[in-house]
C-alpha atoms as a printed R data frame, in Angstrom:
   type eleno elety resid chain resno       x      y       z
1  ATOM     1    CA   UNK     A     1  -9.429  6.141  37.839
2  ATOM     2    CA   UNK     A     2  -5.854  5.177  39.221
3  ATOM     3    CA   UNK     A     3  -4.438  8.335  41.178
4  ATOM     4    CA   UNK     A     4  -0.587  8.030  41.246
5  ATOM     5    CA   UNK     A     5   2.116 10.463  43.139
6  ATOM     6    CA   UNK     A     6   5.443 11.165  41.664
7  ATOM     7    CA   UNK     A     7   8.365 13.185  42.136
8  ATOM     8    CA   UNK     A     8  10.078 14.971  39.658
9  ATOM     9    CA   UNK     A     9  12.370 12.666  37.631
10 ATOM    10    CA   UNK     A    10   9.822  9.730  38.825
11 ATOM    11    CA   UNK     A    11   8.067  8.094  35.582
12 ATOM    12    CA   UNK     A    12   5.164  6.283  35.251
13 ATOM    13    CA   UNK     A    13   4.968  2.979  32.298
14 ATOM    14    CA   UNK     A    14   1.722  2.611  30.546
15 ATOM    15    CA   UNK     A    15   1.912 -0.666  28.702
16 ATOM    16    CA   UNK     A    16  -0.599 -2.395  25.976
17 ATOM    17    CA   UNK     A    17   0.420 -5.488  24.672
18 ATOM    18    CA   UNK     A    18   4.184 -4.915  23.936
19 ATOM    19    CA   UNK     A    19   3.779 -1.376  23.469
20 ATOM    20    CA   UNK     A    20   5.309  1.143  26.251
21 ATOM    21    CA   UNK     A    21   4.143  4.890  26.555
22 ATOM    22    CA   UNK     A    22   6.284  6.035  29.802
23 ATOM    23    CA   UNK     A    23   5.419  9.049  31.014
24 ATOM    24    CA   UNK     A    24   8.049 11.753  33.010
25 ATOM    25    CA   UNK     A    25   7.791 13.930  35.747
26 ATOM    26    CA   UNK     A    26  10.204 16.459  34.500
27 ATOM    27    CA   UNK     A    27   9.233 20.002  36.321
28 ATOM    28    CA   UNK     A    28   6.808 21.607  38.888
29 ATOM    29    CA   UNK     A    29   5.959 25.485  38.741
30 ATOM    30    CA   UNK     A    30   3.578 27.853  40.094
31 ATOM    31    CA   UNK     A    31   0.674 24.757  40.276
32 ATOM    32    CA   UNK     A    32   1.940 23.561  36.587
33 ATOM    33    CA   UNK     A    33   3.182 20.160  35.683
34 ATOM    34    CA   UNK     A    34   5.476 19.261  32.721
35 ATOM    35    CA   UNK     A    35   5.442 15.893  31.909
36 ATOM    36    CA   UNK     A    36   7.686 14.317  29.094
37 ATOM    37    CA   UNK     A    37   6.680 11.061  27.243
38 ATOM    38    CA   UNK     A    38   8.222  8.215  25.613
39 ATOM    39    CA   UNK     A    39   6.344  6.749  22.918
40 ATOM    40    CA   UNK     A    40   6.874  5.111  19.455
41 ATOM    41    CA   UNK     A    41   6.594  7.090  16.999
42 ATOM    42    CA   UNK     A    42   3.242  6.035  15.541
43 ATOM    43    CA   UNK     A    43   1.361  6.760  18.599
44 ATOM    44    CA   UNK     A    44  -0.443  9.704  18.963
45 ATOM    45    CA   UNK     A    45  -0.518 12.237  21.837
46 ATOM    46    CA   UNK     A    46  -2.751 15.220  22.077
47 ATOM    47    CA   UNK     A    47  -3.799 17.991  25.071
48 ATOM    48    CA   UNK     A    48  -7.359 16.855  25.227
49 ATOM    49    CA   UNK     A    49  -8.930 20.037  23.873
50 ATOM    50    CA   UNK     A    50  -7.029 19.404  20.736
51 ATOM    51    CA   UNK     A    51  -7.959 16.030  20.376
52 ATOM    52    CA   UNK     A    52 -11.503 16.767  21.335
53 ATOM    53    CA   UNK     A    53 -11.649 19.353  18.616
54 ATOM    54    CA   UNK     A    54  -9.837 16.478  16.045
55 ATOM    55    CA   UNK     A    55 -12.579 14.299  16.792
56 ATOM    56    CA   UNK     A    56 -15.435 17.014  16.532
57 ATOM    57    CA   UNK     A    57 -13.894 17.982  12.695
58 ATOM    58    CA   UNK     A    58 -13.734 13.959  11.987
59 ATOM    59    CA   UNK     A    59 -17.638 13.952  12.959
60 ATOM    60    CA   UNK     A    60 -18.466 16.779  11.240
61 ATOM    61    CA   UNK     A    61 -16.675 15.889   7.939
62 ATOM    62    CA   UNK     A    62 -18.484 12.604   7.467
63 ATOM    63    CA   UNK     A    63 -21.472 14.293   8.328
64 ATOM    64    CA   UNK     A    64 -20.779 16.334   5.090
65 ATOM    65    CA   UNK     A    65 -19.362 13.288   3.036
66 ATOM    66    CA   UNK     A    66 -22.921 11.695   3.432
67 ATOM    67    CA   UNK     A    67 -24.807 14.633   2.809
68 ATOM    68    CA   UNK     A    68 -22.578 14.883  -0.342
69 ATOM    69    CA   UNK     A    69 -23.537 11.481  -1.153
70 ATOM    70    CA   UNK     A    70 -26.981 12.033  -0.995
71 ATOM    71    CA   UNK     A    71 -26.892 15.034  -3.060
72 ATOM    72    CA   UNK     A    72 -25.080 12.226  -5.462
73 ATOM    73    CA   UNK     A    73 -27.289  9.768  -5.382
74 ATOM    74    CA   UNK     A    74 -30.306 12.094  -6.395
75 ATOM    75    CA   UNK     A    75 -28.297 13.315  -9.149
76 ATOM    76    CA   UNK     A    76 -27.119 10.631 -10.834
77 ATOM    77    CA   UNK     A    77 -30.343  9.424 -12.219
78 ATOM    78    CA   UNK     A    78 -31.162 12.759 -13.237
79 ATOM    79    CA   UNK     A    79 -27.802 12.699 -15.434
80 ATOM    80    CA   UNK     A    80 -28.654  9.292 -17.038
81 ATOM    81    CA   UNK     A    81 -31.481 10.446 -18.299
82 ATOM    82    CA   UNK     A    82 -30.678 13.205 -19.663
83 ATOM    83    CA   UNK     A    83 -27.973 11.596 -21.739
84 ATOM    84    CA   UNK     A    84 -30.000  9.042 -22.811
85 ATOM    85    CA   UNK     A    85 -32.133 11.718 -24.140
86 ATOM    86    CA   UNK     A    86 -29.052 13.681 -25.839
87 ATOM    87    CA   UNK     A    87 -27.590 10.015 -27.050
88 ATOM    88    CA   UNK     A    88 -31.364  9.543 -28.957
């Protein structure tokens, strides 16, 4: 983990590839930090209880999709042939 100190109006640059996400000190209250960021547009940023709880509805949702296949996949023969029945 990199610990840095800054001073309010002081930024720090986070850069990936050619991408910047700067990040501003802008005010200090009561043990509270506000911190502004710069980012394009199509990158994300969450509080990490919110994007904990994204990731945790993600998980759970493909845990339903594939039960939902299952449930699918166990019908579908049951469907065949029981229109090849009605089709005789």
């Amino acid at each position: 983990m990199l610990i840095l100190s800054r001073k309010i109006g002081e930024s720090i640059v986070i850069q990936v590839g050619n991408r910047k996400i700067k990040l501003i000190m802008v005010e200090q209250d009561n043990g509270s930090i506000k911190i502004g960021f710069e980012a394009p547009k199509d990158i994300k940023i969450y509080r990490e209880e919110v994007y904990e709880e994204i990731v945790k509805q993600n998980k759970a949702s493909l845990e339903s999709d594939v039960n939902g296949l299952g449930k699918i996949k166990t019908s579908i023969p049951k469907l065949v042939k029981k229109d090849k029945k009605q089709n005789t």
